[in-house]
N, C-alpha and C positions, 0 to 999 in steps of 0.2 A: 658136321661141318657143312659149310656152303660148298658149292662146287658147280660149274655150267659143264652139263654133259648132254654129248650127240649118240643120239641112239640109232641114229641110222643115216647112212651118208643122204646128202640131198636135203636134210633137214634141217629146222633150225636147232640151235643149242639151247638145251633146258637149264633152268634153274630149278636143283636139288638139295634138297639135305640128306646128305649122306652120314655113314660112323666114320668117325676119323678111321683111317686105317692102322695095323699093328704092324710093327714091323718083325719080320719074320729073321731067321739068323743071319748071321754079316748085314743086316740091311738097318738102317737109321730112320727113325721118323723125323720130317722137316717140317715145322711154323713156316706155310711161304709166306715172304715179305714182298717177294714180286715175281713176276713172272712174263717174260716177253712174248709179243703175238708175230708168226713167223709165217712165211707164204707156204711153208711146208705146212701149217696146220689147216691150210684154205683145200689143199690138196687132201689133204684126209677127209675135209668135209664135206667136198666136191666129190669124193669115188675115183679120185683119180688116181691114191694108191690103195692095193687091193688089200680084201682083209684085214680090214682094223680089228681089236677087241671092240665087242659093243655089248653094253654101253660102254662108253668110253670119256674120259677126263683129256682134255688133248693139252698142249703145250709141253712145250721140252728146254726153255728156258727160265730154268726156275732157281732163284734167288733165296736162303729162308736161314733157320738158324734151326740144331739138333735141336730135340725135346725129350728123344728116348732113343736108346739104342736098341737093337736084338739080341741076341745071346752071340757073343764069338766078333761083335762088333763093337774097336776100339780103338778104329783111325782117326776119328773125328771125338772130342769132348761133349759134353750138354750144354747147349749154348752158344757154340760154334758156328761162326757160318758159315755155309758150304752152298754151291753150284750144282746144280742137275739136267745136266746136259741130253743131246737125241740118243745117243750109245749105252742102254741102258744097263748091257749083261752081251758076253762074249762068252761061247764056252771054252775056249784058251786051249781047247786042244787041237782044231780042224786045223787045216794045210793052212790055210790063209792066216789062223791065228798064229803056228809056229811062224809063217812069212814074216811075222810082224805087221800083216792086213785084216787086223780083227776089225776094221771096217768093211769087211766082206764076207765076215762068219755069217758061214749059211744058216744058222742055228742063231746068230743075234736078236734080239729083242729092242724097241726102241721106246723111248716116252713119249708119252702120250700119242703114240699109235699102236704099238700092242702092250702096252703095259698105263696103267693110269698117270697124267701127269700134275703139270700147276695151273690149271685154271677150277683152282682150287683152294680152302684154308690152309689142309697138309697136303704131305704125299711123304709117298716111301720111297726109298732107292737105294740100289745096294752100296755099301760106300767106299767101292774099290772103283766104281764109275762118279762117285763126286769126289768135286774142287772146291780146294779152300780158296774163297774169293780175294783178290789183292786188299789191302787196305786204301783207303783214299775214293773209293769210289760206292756212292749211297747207290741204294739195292737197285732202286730204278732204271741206273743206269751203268750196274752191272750186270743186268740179267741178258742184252744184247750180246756181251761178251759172248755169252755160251753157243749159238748159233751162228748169230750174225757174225760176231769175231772170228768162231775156229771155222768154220768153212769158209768164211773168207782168207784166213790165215793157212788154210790147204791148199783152197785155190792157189794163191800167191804163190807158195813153195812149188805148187806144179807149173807156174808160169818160168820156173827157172831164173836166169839170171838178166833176166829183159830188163832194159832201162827205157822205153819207149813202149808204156800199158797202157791200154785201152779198157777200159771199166764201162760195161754196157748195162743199164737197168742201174741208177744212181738210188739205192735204199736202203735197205740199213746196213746190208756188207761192204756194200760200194764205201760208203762214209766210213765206218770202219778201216777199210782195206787201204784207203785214199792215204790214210794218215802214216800207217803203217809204212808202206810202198814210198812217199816222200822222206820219212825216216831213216827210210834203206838209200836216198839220193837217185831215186829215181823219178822219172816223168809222168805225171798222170795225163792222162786222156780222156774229157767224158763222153758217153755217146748216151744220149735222154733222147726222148720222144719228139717226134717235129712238133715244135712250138711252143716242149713245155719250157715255158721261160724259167719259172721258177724252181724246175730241176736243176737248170742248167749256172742259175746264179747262185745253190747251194753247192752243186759241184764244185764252181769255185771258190767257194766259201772254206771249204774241205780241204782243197790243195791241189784240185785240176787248171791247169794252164789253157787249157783251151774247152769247149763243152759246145758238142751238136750234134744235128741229126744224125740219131743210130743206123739209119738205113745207108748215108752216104760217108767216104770214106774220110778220114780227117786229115791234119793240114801238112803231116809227115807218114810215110808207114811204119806201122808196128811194130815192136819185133812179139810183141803177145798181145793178146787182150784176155778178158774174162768174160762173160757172161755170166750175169745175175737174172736176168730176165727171162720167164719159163716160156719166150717165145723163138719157136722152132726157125724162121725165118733170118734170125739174127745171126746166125751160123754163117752162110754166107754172104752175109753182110761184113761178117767179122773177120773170113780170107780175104775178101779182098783188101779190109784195111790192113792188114801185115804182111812182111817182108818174104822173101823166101825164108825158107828153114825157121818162119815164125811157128808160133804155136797159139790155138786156140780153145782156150780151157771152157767145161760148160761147168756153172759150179750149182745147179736147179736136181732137187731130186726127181723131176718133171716138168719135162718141155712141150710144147706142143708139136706136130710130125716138121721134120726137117726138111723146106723142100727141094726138089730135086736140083742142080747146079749144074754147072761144065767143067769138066775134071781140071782144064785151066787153073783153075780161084783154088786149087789141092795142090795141082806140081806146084815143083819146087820146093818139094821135101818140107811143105807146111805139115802141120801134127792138128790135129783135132784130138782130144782127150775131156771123159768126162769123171767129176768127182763124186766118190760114192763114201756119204757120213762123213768119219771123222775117229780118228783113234785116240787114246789117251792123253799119249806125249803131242799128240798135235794139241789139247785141250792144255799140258803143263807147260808145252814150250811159250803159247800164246798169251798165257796169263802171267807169266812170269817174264814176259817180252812187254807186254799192255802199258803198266806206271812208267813203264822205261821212256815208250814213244814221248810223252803220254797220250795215249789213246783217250779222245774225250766221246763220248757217243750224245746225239741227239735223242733227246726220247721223246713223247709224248704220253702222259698216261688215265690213265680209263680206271674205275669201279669194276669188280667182277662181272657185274651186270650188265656191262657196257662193252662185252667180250663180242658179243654179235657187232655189236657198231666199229668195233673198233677194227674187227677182220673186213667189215667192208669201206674202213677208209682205207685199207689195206689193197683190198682188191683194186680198188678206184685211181691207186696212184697217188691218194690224196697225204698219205702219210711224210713228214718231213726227218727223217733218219730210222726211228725205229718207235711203234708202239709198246706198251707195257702193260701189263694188269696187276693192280696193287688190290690185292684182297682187305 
């Protein structure tokens, strides 16, 4: 099979032919049909999170349809199409997994960072971690769902019961999360980059009411916002746009250092909280919430080979909702 694999952080992605891989017991082998490019895979290739497998197949939003089963695997038919999401394997027994936070099993496994993913023809995954994908929605722009959608859809749930959100870093969970969050009857808010116009006109294209500079506060206080943007200084940009007893969620598996503040822009019983992965039921509640909104995702998409280009309109900002890689 084709496949663009990084064999070692800081470098560029190769284009390889690889063996399809075999899927081993409980695990399914999947035909990707697509697969989403996420700022968490810019983080794996940057070294900014530690210990990847290498070589390594990265992407964790993968779209595809069964081709074979393994032995003792028989949740999914041949031919089926199924979701393959970051949470790749829980071992379901540590304290966090009895909590019901097997997005904090110390023993987790993730795709396409220690375990191979879809920026690729196949892949394997076990299929008690994949989703049958909603109907009504071609692969393209289902494969956002799986990232962009369910950690935006965690965020959300951690932002509680706010009607007055703030959505900072407008990209593909923002868009996502935007539609969702309107759905529920609540207020969007956008905070984009000073001057980018054309963030700020998609914003409200999406369903924000108002859209500007992230660094200043906006035209009400908060009662939450979110963070999507892996920049450190947006934290306190984000106290001061919310109320007391607001709350400010990070939803970045990597930010840059947070800097220092005046404990001021904290009282008043504001919450800073950050989101780590993504559990199952947050992956069923969200998909099975999506045709409902309906959730429509922007996509743009790229050739396998077009996976380096496509993580640096990523980088750039230049992306409009969410990139994809159709093999």
């Amino acid at each position: 099979m084709r496949a663009m694999v990084l064999e070692a952080p800081r470098e560029p992605l190769q284009p390889r032919e690889l063996p399809i891989p075999r899927p081993a017991v409980g695990q399914v082998l999947v035909q990707v049909s697509a697969c989403g490019v996420c700022r968490t895979d810019l983080h794996v290739l940057d070294g900014e999170l530690p210990d990847p497998k290498l070589p390594l197949v990265p992407g964790h939003q993968i779209v595809g349809r069964v081709v074979e089963r393994g032995q003792q695997a028989g949740r999914f038919e041949v031919g089926q199409r199924v979701g393959i999401a970051w949470l790749a394997w829980a071992d379901g027994s540590c304290r966090y997994c009895r909590e019901g936070h097997e997005n904090l099993c110390e023993q987790a496994r993730f795709t396409g960072y220690q375990v191979d993913g879809g920026y690729a023809e196949f892949a394997v995954a076990d299929e008690r971690f994949c989703y049958p994908i909603p109907e009504g929605y071609p692969d393209a722009q289902a494969a956002p769902l799986l990232c962009a959608g369910l950690i935006g859809y965690r965020c959300l749930r951690m932002a509680g019961d706010a009607q007055l959100l703030g959505l900072y870093g407008f990209g593909a969970s923002a868009h996502i999360v935007a539609q969702v969050a309107r759905h529920q009857g609540r207020r969007i808010f956008a905070f984009v980059r000073s001057g980018d116009e054309e963030g700020a006109r998609f914003a409200r294209q999406m369903g924000a009411e108002w859209a500007g500079d992230s660094l200043r506060p906006g035209p009400e206080p908060l009662d939450a916002a979110i963070i999507f943007a892996p920049v450190g200084e947006l934290v306190p940009a984000a106290l001061r746009a919310v109320r007391p007893a607001g709350t400010v969620v990070l939803g970045g598996i990597h930010m840059s250092d947070i800097p220092g503040f005046p404990y001021h822009l904290l009282w008043g019983e504001r919450v800073v909280r950050s989101v780590a992965n993504l559990t199952r039921r947050d992956g069923q509640e969200f998909l099975e919430l999506a045709p409902r909104v309906p959730v429509r995702t922007e996509v743009e998409t790229h050739s396998l080979v077009e996976a380096a280009a496509a993580l640096e309109r990523l980088r750039r900002g230049q992306v409009r909702g969410a990139a994809v890689l159709v093999p």
